[in-house]
C-alpha positions in Angstrom: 168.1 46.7 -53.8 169.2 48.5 -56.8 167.1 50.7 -58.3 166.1 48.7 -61.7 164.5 46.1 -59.2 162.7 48.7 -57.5 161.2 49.8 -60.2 159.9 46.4 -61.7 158.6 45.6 -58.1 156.7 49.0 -58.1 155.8 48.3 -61.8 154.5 44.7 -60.8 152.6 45.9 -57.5 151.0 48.9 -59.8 149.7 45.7 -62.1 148.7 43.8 -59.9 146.4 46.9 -58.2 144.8 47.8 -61.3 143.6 44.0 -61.9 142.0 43.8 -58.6 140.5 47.1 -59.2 138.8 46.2 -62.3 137.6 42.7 -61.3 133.8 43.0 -60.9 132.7 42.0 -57.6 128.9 41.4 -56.5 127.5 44.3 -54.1 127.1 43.4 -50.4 123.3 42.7 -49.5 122.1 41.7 -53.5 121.1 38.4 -53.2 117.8 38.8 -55.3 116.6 37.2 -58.4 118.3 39.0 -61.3 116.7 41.4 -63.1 114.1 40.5 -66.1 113.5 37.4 -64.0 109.8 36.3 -63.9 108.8 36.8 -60.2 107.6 33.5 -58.3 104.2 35.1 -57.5 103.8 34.6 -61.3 104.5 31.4 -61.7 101.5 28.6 -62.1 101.6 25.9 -59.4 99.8 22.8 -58.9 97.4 24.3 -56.9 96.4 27.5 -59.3 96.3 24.9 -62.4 93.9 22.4 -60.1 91.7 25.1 -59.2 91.0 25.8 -62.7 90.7 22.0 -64.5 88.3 21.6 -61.4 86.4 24.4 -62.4 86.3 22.9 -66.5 85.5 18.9 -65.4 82.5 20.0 -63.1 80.7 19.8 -66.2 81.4 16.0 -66.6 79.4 14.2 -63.8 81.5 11.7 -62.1 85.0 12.4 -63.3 88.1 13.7 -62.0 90.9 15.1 -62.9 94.7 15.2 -60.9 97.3 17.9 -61.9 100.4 15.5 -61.8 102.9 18.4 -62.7 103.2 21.9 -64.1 105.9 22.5 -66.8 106.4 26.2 -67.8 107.8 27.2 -71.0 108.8 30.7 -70.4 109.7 31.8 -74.2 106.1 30.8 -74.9 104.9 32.3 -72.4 102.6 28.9 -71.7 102.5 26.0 -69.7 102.1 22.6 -70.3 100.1 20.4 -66.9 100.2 16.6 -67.1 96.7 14.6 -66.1 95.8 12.3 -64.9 92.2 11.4 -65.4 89.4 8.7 -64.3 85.7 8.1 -65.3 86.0 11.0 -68.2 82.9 10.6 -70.5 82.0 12.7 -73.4 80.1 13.3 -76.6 81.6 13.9 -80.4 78.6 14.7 -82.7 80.1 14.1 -86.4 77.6 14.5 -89.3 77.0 11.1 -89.7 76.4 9.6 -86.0 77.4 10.5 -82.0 80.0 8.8 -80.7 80.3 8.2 -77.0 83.4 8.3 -75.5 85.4 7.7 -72.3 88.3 6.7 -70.3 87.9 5.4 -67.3 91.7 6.1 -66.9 94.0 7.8 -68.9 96.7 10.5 -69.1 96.1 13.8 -70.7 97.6 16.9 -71.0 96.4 20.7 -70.6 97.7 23.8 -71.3 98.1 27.4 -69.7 98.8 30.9 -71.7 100.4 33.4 -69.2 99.3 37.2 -70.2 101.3 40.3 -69.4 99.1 41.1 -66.3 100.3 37.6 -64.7 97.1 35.5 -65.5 97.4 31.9 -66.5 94.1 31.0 -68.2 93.4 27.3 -69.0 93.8 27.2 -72.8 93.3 23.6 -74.3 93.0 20.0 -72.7 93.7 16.8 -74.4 93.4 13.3 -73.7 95.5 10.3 -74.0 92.6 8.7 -75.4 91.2 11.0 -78.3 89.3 13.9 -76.2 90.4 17.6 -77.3 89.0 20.4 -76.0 89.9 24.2 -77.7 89.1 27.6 -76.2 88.4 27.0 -72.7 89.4 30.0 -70.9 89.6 29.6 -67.7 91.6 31.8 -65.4 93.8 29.7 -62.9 93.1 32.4 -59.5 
């Protein structure tokens, strides 16, 4: 081998060494959630969100409520819960009369606001059939 091909197989094995070396490569035994991601313990599940729109529709006699599915929306920190809701009556008092309402069965929607602490509490809850209800606050334990 003469000497000029030593040296360019030296000079390629040098090149070659110095891209492995600065190729990142994921640590042995990391296999968490990366960091600045929102723990699981956090999150609101079916269950949590239940607890707490069974909590609000006690006060309505006769009605229930099923959490279909929980939707977060992390950059808000919120939530949005799909309903679904049977034999939900109520009462709007305008100025010039009461109106009963009621769906028998209907679709509805309610959302969650997440704190810094980790608490979800039950914001708002809307129907597919007119009912909207503001400033609930219930906490989702």
């Amino acid at each position: 081998m003469t000497p000029i091909r030593m040296l360019l197989l030296l000079l390629t094995i040098s090149l070659l060494l110095a891209a492995c070396a600065s190729t990142p490569r994921a640590a042995s035994g990391s296999a968490g959630p990366p960091s600045g991601s929102r723990s699981s313990a956090n999150a609101l599940t079916n269950s949590k969100a239940q607890s707490a729109i069974n909590r609000w529709v006690a006060r309505f006699p006769g009605a229930s409520i099923s959490v279909v599915g929980v939707r977060e929306l992390p950059q808000e920190n919120a939530a949005v819960v799909d309903l679904k809701i049977t034999n939900l009556r109520w009462t709007v008092n305008t100025p010039y009369m009461t109106l009963n309402q009621a769906c028998p069965s209907c679709s509805g929607t309610a959302r969650f606001s997440r704190y810094s602490d980790g608490r979800w509490i039950l914001s708002t809850l809307e129907t597919s059939e007119g009912g909207d209800w503001k400033d609930i606050n219930i906490d989702a334990s």
